[in-house]
C-alpha positions as CSV (number, residue, x, y, z in Angstrom):
1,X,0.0,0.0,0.0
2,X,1.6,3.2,-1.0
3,X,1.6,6.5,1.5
4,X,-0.6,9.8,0.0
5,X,0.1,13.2,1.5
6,X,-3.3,15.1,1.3
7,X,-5.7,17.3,3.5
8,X,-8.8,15.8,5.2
9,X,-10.8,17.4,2.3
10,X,-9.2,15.7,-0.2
11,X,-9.6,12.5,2.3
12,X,-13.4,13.0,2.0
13,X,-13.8,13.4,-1.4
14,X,-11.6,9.9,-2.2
15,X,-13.4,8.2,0.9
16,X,-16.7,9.1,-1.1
17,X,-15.4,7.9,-4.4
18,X,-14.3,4.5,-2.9
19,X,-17.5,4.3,-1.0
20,X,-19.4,4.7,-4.6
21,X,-20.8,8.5,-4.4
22,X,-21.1,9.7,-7.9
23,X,-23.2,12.4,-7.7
24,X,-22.0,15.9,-5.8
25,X,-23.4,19.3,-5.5
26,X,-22.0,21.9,-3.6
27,X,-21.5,26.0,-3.1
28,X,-18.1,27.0,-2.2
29,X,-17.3,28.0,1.4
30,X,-14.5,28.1,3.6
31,X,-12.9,25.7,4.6
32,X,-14.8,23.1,3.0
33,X,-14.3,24.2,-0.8
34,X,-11.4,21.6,-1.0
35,X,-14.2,18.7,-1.0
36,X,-16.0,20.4,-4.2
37,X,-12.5,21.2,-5.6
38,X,-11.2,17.1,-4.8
39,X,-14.9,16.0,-6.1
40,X,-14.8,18.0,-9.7
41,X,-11.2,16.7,-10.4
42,X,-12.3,13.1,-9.4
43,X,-16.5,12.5,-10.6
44,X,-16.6,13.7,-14.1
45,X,-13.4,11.4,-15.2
46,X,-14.7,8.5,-13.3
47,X,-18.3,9.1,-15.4
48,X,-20.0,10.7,-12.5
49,X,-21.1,14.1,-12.1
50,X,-20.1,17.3,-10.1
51,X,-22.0,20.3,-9.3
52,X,-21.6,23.9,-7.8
53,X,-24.8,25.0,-7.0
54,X,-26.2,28.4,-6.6
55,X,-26.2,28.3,-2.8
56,X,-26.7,25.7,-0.2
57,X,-30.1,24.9,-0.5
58,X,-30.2,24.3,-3.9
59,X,-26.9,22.2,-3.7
60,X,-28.5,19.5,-1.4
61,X,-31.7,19.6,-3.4
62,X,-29.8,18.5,-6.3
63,X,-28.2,15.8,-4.2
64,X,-31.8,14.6,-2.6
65,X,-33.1,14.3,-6.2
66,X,-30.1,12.4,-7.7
67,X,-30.7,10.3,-4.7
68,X,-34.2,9.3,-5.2
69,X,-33.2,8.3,-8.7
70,X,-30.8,6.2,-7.3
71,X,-27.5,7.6,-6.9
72,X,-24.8,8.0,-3.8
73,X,-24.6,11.6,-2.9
74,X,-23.0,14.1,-1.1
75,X,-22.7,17.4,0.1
76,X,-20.3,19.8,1.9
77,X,-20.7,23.2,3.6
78,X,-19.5,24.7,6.8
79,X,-21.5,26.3,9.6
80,X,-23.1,29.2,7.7
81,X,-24.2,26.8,5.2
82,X,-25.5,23.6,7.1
83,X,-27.4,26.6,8.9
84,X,-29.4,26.9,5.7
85,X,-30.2,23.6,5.0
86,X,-32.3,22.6,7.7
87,X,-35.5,22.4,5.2
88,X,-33.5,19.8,3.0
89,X,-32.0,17.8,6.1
90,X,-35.8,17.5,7.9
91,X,-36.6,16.2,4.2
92,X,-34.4,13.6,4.0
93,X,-34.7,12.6,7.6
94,X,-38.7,12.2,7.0
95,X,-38.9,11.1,3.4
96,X,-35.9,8.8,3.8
97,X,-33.7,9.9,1.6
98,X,-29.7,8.6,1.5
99,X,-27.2,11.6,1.7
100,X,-23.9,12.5,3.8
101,X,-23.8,15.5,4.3
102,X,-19.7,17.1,5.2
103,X,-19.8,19.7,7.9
104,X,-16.1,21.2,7.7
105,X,-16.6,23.1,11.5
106,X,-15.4,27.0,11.1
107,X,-15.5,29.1,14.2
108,X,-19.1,30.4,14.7
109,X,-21.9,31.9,15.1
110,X,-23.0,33.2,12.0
111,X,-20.1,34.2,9.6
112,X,-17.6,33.6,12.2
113,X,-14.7,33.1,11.8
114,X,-13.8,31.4,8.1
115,X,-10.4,30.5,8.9
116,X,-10.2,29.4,12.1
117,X,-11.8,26.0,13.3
118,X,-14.3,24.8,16.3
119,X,-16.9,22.4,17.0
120,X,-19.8,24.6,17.3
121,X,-21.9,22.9,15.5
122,X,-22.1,19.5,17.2
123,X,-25.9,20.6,18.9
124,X,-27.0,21.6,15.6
125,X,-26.2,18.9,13.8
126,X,-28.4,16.3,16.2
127,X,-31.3,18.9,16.5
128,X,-31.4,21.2,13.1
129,X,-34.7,19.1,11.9
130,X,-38.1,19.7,12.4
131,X,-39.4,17.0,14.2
132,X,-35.8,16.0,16.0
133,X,-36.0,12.4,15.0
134,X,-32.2,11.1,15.2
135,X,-29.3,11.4,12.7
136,X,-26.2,9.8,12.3
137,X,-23.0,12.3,12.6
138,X,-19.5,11.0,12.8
139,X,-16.3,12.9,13.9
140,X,-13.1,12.1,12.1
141,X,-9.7,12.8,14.5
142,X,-7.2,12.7,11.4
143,X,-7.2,12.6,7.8
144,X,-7.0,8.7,7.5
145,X,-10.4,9.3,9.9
146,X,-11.6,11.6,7.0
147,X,-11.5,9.0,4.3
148,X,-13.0,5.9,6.7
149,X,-15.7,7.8,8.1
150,X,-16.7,9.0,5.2
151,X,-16.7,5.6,3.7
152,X,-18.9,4.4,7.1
153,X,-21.1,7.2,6.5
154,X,-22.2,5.9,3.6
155,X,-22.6,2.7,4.1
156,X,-25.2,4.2,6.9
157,X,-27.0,6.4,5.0
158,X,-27.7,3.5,2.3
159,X,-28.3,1.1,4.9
160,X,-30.4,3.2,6.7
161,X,-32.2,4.9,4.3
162,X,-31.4,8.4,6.0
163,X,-28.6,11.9,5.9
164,X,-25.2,11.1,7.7
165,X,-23.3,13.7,8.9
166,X,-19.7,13.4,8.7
167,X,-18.4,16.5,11.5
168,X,-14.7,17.2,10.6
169,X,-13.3,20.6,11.5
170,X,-11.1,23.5,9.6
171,X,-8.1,22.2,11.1
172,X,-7.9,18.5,10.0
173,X,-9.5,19.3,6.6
174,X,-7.0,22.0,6.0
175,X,-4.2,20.1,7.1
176,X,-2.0,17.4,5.2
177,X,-0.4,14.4,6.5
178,X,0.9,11.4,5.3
179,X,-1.5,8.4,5.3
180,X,-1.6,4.8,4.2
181,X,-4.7,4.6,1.6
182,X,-5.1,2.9,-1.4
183,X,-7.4,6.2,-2.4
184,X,-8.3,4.7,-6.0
185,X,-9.8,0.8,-4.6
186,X,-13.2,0.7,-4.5
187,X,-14.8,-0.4,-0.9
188,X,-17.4,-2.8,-0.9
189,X,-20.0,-1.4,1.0
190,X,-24.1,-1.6,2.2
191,X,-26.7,-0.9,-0.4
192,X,-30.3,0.0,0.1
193,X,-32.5,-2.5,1.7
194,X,-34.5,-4.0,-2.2
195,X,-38.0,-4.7,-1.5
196,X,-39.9,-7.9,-1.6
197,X,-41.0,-8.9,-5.0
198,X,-43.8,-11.2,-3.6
199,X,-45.6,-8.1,-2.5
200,X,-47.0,-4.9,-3.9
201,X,-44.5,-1.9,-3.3
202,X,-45.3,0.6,-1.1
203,X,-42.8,3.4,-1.0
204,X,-42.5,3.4,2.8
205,X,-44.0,-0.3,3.8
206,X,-42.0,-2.7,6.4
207,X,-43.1,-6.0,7.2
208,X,-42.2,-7.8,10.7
209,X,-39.7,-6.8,12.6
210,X,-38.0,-4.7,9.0
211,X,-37.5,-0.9,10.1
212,X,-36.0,0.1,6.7
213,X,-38.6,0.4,3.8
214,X,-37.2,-1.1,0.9
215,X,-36.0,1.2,-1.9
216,X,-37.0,1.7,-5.7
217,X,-35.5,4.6,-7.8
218,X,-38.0,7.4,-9.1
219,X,-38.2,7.1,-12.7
220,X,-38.5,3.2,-13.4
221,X,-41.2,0.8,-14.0
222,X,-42.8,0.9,-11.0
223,X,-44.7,4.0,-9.6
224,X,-42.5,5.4,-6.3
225,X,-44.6,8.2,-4.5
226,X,-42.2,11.0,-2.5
227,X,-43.5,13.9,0.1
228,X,-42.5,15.8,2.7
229,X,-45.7,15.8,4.5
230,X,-46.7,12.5,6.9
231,X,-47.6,10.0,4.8
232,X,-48.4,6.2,5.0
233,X,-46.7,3.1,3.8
234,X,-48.0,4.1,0.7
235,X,-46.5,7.6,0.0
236,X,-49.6,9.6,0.3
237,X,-50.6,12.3,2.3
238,X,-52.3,11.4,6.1
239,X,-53.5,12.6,8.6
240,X,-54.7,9.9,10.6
241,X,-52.9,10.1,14.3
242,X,-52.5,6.2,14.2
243,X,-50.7,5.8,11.2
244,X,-48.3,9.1,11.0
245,X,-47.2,7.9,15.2
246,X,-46.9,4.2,13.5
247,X,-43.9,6.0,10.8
248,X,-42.4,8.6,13.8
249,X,-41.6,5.4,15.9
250,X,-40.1,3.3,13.3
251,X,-37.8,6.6,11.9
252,X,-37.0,6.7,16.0
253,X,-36.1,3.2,16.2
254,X,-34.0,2.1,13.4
255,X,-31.7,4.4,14.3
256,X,-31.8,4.2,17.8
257,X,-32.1,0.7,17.8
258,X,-28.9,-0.4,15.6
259,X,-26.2,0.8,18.5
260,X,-23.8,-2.2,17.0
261,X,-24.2,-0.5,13.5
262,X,-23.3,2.7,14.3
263,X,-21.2,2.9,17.7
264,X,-17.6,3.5,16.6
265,X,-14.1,4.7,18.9
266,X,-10.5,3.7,18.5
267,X,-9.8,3.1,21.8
268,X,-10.2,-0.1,23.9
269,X,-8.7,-0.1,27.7
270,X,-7.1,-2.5,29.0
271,X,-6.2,-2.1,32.6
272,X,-8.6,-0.3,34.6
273,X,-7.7,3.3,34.5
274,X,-8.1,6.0,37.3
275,X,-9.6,8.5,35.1
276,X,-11.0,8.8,31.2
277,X,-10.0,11.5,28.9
278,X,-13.4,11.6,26.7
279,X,-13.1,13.5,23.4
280,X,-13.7,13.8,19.8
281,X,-12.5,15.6,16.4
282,X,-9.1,16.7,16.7
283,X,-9.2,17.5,20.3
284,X,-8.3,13.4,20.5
285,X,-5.2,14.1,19.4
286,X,-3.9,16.5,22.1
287,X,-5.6,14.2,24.7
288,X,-3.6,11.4,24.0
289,X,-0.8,13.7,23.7
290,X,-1.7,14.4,27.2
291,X,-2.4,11.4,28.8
292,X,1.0,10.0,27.8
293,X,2.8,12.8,29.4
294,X,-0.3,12.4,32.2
295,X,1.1,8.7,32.6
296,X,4.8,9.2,33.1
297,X,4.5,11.4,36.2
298,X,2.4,8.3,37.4
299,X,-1.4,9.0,36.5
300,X,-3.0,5.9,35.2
301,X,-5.0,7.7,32.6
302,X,-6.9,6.6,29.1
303,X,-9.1,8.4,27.1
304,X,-12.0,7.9,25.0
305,X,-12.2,9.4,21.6
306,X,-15.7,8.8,20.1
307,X,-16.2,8.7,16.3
308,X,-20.0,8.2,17.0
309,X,-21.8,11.3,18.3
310,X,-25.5,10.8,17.8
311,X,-26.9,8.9,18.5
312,X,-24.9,8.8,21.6
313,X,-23.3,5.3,21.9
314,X,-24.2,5.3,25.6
315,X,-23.0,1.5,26.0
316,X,-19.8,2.2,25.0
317,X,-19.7,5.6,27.5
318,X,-21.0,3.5,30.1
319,X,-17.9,0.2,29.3
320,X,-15.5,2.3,29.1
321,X,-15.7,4.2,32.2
322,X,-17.4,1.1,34.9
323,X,-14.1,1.5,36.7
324,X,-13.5,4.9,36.7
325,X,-15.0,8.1,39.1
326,X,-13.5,10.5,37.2
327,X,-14.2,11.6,33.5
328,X,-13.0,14.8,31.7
329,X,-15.2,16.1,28.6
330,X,-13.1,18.2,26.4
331,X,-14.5,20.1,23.6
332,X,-13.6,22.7,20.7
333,X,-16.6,25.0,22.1
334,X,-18.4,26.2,25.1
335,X,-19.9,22.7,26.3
336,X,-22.3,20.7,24.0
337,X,-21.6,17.2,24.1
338,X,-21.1,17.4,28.3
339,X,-24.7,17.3,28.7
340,X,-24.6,13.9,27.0
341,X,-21.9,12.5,29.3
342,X,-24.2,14.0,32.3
343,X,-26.7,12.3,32.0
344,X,-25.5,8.9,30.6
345,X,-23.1,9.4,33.9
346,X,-25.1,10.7,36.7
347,X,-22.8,9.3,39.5
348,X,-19.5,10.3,37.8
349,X,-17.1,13.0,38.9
350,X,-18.0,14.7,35.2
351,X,-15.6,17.5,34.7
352,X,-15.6,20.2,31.4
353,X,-13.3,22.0,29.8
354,X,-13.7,23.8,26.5
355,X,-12.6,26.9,24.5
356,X,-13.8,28.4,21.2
357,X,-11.9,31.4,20.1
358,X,-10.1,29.7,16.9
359,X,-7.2,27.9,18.8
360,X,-6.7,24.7,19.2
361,X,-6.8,22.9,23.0
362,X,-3.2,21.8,23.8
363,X,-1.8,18.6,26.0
364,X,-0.7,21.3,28.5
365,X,-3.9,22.3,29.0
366,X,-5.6,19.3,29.2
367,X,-2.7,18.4,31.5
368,X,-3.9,21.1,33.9
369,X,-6.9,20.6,34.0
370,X,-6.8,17.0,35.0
371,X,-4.2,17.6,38.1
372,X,-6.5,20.3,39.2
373,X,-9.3,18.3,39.2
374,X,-10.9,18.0,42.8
């Protein structure tokens, strides 16, 4: 396997390629223009097709039309952007409709700061549809993250018949390391769920225990119904209280009930540790930056970098930290996963420390903040 020096932009848009995406749309924005730069030197050679939209909006319409015909998509914006789509994501979420959706994190609110990068938009992400039904959103550490997460994301989006979020952040997508990916292989991956051919089709119709409807392309043989209003099994308009909670509570559950799907993290401890580092994004990388350091003066230390966000992978929160009292949340903002790690850990020691002013958390601080912990 040869090494590739690239950004975790350029990561994404080769993840997506290898994953199968063919169909991008996109509006440029810092940082995350790299992707729709990566994307129109890689579709259109590879026969698939690249394009800029006029704004936001419009780019992830395009993408939720190409993907009701068929296709693997995906879009990228920063904060300003995602902000604008919450119309399109509710959409997809409702009329379950496959898409990954890139959120390259910039320092917010509003414009912000374009060149300097946070995780403000972690809240947002989870909570920026109408309805608040559950996404998926994954947090790359690195750029080798960038390109595996991206090609996780879609095999949950197809899988799952619903948006993925991937939540990277200015300062791994704009910086370049040296990583060991065969960029141009194909990954085998999950496809949408077919439907029965001993039955009718109804657009959204499960049978037994099957949370996923299966999936036919708008444009073929058979007749495929799509809305963004509740609707029945059958793709048309209801109001009938029974039937519309029926679809809410399976949209609730096969998400929420597929934790071994979608619960992902690097790290497995070994020896009980006295205390758990939990972080995600690139913040991972200064905590175990710091927990080494933390371990020579004699702290038995380990932390927890999640890849999985939302839903929360609460059995993995809950492992990981049985033999532990203590547990530091650090963020790239002011404190929006903690709540989270609250409540999943009522009887923990839970401490927080977070900054967003468009630097970067160090292993020093970190460091401090654990041997001031009372």
């Amino acid at each position: 396997m040869s090494f590739c020096l690239m950004d975790g932009n350029e990561a994404v848009a080769w993840g997506a390629w290898a994953a199968g995406c063919r169909f991008f749309a996109g509006y440029p924005i810092t940082p995350a223009t790299g992707i729709l730069n990566a994307m129109l030197a890689i579709l259109p050679p590879a026969g698939g097709i690249c394009l800029q939209g006029e704004d936001e909006i419009a780019s992830m319409g395009y993408c939720l039309g190409a993907s009701v015909a068929g296709m693997k998509v995906m879009t990228a914006t920063s904060g300003p952007g995602i902000s604008l789509c919450s119309e399109q994501i509710s959409f997809a979420v409702g009329s379950e409709i496959p898409i990954v959706i890139v959120d390259v994190q910039r320092l917010g609110p509003s414009t912000g700061s374009a060149t300097r990068g946070a995780d403000g938009d972690i809240q947002f992400l989870r909570w920026g549809n109408s309805g608040g039904l559950p996404v998926f959103v994954l947090a790359p550490t690195d750029v080798k993250d960038c390109f595996e997460l991206t090609v996780e994301a879609f095999n949950l989006s197809e899988a799952f018949r619903c948006p993925v979020f991937v939540a990277s952040n200015k300062e791994i997508a704009m910086t370049k390391e040296s990583v060991a990916i065969d960029v141009r292989q194909p990954r085998p991956g999950r496809e949408r769920p077919a439907p029965r051919p001993d039955l009718p089709y109804l657009p959204f119709g499960v049978n037994g225990d099957q949370k996923v409807p299966g999936f036919l392309p708008i444009g073929g043989r058979t007749i495929v119904r799509q809305t963004s209003s509740t609707h029945g099994p059958d793709g048309y308009i209801t109001t009938n209280p029974e039937e519309i909670a029926l679809v809410q509570q399976r949209l609730l559950e096969k998400l929420q009930g597929a934790p071994e799907f979608f619960s992902l993290y690097p790290e497995k401890t070994n020896a009980p540790p006295d205390f758990i580092i939990l972080t995600y994004g690139v913040t991972s990388r200064a905590a175990r930056a710091a927990v080494k350091l933390l371990n020579q003066e004699g702290r038995n230390g380990a932390v927890l970098a999640l890849k999985t966000l939302w839903p929360v992978p609460e059995e993995i929160i809950l492992t990981q930290t049985r033999h532990v009292q203590q547990v530091f949340v650090i963020e790239m903002n002011l404190g929006q996963y903690i709540n989270e790690i609250q409540r999943v850990l009522p009887h923990k020691q839970v401490h927080f420390h977070g900054r967003m002013d468009g630097t970067l958390i160090t292993p020093l601080e970190i460091m401090e903040v654990v041997r001031h912990a009372r």
